[in-house]
N, C-alpha and C positions, 0 to 999 in steps of 0.2 A: 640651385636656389635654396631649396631647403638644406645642405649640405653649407652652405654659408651661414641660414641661420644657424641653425644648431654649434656652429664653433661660435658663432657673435653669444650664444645665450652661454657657454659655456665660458667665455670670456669675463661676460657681465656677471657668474657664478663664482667667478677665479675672483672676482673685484670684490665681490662680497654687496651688491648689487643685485637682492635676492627680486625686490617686485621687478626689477625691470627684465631680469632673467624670466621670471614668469610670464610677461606678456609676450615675450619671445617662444616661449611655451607654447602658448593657445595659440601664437599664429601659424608651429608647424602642426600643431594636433587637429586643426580646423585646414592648413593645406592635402595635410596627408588625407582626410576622410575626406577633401573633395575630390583629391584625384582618385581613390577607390570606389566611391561612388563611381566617378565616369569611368574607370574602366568593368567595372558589375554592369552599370547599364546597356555599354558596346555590348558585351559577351552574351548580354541575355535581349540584343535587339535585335529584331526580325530581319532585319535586312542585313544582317551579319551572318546569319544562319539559314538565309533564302536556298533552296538545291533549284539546280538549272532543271526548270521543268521538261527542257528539248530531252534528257538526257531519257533513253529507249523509245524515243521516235524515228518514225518510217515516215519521212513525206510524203514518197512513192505507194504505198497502201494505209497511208494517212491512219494509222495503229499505235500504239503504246504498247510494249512490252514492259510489264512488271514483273518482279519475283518475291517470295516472300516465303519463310519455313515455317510449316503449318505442325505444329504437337500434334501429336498422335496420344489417343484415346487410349486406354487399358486394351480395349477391343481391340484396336486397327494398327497395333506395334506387330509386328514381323519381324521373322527371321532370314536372312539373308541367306547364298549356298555354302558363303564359307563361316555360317556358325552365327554372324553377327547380328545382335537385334537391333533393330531401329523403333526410336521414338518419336524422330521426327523425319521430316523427307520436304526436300524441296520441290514447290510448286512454281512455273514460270506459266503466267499467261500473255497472250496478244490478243488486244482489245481493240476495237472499230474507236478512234478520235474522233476529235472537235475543235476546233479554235473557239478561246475565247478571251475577254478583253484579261489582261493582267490585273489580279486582284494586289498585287504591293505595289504597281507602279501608277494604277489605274489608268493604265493606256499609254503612259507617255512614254513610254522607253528606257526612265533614268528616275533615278531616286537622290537625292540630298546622300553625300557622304555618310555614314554613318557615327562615322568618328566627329565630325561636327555637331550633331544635335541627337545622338540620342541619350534617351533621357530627355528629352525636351528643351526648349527657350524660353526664356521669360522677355517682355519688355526692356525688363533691364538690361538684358544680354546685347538690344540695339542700340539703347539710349546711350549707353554707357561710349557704345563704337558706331557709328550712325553709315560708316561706308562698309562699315560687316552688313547691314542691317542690308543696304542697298545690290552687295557683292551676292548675298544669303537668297533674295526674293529673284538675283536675276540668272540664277543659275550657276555660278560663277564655284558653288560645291558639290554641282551637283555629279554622279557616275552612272555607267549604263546600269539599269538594272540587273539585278546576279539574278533575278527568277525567269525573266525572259530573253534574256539578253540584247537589251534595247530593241526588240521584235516587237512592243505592245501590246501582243499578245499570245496566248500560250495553248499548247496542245492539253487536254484535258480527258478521259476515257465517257464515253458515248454513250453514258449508262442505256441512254431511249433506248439503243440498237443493241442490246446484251439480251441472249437468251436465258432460259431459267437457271441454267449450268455454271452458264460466264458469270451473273449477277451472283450467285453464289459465292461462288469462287470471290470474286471482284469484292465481297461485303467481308468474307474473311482476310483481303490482304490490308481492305480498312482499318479494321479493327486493329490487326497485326503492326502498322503503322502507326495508330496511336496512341500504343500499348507502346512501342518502341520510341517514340519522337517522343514520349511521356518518361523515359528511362534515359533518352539522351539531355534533358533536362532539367530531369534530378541528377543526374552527371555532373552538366554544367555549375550545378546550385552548388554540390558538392566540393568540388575543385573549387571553388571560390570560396567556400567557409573554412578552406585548408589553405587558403595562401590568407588566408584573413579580409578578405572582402565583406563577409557576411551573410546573412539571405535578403 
């Protein structure tokens, strides 16, 4: 589509047909920023970037295993036997779980595509097409959820049941995590002001 217009405006340019070239102008410069918009909005929606929460669960002793690499302090860098320092070292824990209801799907198993509405809807989005409108509310785009896996609900670490050691441990791989999911996002923002999307 936009590949048609741009030869029709480049025609009505050849013709010497300068305003009507220009409003062929504004209708790719106003297609092209809506399609960047919606694809900015996919790449930074949540349900696009959901991690399957099952992933280091034990049904069987109903646990979570996490892991996470902890820096090392000036103090607590070591030397290894053949010579090498370390400054950081990986920590792996297994945590007592819990179920709980799914915070993206809120319980139901499945989310709205994401390619269809994120970024949001407007009224107009149904007026305009009024069996989108009816296909949209009846499910009809919707996918199992990527956080639960259409499960409803999700294993989550048991903080009650952590002793002072685990909860320790367990507050540093927090922090480590949102230190990191904060760097995979300036990532995302990145890459996209490099393809031209913007922030």
């Amino acid at each position: 589509m936009l590949k048609d217009l741009v030869k029709l405006a480049n025609k009505l340019d050849a013709k010497g047909l300068q305003k009507e070239a220009d409003v062929i102008d504004r209708l790719i410069t106003a297609s092209w920023g809506s399609r960047m918009l919606e694809d900015r909005n996919y790449m930074m929606d949540r349900r696009t970037n959901a991690k399957n929460a099952f992933e280091g669960y034990n049904p069987r002793s109903k646990t979570i295993t996490v892991s996470f690499t902890k820096y090392l302090d000036d103090d607590d860098m070591y030397e290894d036997e053949d010579g090498n320092w370390h400054e950081e070292e990986e920590v792996t824990l297994t945590l007592p779980a819990r179920m709980e209801v799914c915070d993206l799907c809120s319980g139901s198993g499945k989310v709205v595509n994401p390619s269809i509405d994120a970024g949001g809807l407007t009224q107009d989005d149904f007026d305009r097409d009024p069996d989108f409108e009816e296909e949209y509310f009846s499910g009809a785009y919707d996918i199992g959820c990527p956080q639960c896996n259409g499960n409803n609900v999700m294993p989550v670490v048991n903080e009650a049941a952590l002793d002072d050691e685990q909860k320790k441990k367990y507050y540093q791989f927090l922090e480590q995590e949102s230190f990191e999911a904060a760097e995979r996002e300036a990532d995302r923002r990145t890459m996209m002001a490099e393809m031209g999307y913007g922030w």
